[in-house]
N, C-alpha and C positions, 0 to 999 in steps of 0.2 A: 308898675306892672312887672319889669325883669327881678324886684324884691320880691313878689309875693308868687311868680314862677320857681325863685330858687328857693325858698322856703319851705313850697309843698314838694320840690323836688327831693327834697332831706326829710321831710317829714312821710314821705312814701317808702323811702329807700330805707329808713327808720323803722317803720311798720314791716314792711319785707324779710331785713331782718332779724328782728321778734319773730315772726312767724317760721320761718328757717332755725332759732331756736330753741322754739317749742315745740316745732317736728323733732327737731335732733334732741331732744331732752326725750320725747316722748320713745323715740326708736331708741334710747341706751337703756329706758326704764325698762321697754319691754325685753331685751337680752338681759338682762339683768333678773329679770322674773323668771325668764327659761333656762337661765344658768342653775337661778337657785332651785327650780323644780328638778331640773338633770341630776343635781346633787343630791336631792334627798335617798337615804341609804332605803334599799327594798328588800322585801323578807324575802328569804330564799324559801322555795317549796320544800315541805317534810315528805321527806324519801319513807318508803313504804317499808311497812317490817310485816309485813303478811309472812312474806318466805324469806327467814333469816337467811344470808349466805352461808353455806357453807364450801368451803375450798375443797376441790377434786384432787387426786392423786393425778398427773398426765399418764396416758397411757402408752406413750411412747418413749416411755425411759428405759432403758438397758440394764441391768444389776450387774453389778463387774460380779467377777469371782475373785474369791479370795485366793494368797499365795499357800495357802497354808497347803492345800495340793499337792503343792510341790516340794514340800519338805516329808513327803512321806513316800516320795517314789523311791528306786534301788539306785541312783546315781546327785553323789554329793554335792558334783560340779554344776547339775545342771539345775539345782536349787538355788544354788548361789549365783544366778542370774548371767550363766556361760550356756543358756541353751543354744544359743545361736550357734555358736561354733562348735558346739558336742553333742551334735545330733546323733551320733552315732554310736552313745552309749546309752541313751533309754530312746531312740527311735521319735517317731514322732506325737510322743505321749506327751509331752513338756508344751506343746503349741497346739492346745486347743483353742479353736475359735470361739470368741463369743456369743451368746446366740442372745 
């Protein structure tokens, strides 16, 4: 009797088991399935060409002025980039602001 209690004792624990697995083989096959679907590469959507772009000018850019200005005033010094301290041979004609 204690023979054929320990036999079906191993022969249960046996099947238990197997069945443990066959679950765990079945739950890797399934990550394994959803990996490979995650991976598969997807078409990207085609962008519209109704209204080609076209790039704006901004309209808050500033146009510098050129120095050329200031080689045609009556003082030499203040062309050659001494307006600051020789204001007071062409006045304040050499520092215009920019608009």
């Amino acid at each position: 009797m204690f023979n054929y209690a320990v036999t079906t004792k191993f022969y249960i624990m046996e099947l238990q088991k197997k069945q443990e697995e066959k679950l765990q083989k079945m739950i890797e096959e399934e990550e394994i399935r959803m990996l490979r679907k995650d991976m598969v590469p997807r078409a990207q959507l085609m962008p519209y060409f109704d209204k080609p772009f076209l790039p704006q000018r901004p309209n808050k850019t500033v146009p510098r002025q050129s120095c050329l200005h200031m080689m045609s005033g009556k003082c030499w010094s203040c062309a050659t980039g001494n307006e600051l301290y020789n204001l007071h041979h062409c006045g304040a004609q050499a520092l215009k602001p920019i608009k």
